[in-house]
C-alpha positions in Angstrom: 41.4 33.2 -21.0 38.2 34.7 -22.6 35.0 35.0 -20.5 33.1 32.5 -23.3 35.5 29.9 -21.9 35.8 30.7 -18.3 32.1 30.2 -18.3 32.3 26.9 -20.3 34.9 25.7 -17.8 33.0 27.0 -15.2 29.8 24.9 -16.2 31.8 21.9 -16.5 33.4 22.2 -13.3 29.9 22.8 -11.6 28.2 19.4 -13.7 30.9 17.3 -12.8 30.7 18.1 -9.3 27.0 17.6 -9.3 27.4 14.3 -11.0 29.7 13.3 -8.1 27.5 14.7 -5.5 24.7 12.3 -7.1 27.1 9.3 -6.8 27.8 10.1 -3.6 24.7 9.7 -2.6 23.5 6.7 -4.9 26.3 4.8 -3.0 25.5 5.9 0.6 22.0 5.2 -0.5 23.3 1.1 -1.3 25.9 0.8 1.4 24.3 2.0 4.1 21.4 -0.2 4.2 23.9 -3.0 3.2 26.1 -2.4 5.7 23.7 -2.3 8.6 21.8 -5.5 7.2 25.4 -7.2 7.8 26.5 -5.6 10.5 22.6 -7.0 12.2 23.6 -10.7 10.8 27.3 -11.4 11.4 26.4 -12.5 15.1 24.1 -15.1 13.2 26.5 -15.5 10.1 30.0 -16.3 12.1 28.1 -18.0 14.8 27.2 -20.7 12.0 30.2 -20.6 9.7 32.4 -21.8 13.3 29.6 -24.2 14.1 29.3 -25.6 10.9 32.9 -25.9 10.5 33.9 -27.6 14.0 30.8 -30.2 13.8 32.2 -30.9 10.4 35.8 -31.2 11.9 34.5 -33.4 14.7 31.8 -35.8 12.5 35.2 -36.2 10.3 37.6 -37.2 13.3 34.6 -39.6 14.4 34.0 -41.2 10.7 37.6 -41.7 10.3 39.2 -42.6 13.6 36.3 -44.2 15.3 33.8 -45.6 12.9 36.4 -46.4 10.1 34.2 -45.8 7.0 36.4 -47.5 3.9 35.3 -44.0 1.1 34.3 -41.8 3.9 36.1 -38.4 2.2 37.9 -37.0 4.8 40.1 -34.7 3.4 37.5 -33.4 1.9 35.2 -32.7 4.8 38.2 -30.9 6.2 38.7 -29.1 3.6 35.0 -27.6 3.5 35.2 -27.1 6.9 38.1 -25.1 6.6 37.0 -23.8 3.8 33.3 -22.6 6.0 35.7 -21.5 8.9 37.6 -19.1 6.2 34.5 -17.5 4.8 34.3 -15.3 7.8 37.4 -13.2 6.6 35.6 -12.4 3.8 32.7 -11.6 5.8 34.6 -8.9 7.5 36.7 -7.9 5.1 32.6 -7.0 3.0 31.8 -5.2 6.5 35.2 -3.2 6.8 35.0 -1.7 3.1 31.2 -0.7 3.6 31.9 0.9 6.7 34.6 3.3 5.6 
């Protein structure tokens, strides 16, 4: 190899580890922040999302067993319930990735 291009490669090797270094940082910069913000609100978030969903299970089981509504939609409500219930996988799934 000739010195010219040694110190072409050289160069090369030097900006492409800069540019990483500068998206290293850019994505500490965004998931830090992120990551604390979450990690501050998922007492809050999954405290909700279970309450949501069991008062949604439990209006359902009253509607339909109790208060015998002819179109009340109760597969439906269970459904979103469930559905409410299951967003807190997603939840910690965001949280897992961010803190690695």
């Amino acid at each position: 190899m000739n010195p010219v291009s040694q110190e072409r490669a050289d160069s090369r090797h030097w900006v492409a580890e800069g540019g990483l270094g500068i998206l290293r940082l850019s994505w500490n910069a965004i998931r830090i922040p992120t990551l604390a913000l979450l990690v501050v609100m998922e007492p809050i978030v999954c405290g909700l999302l279970g309450a949501i969903a069991a008062l949604g299970v439990v209006v359902s089981l009253i509607f339909e067993f109790l208060v015998k509504l002819p179109h009340y939609p109760f597969w439906l409500m269970m459904g979103i319930s469930a559905a409410l219930a299951a967003l807190q996988v997603p939840y910690y799934l965001l949280i897992r990735f961010l803190s690695r």
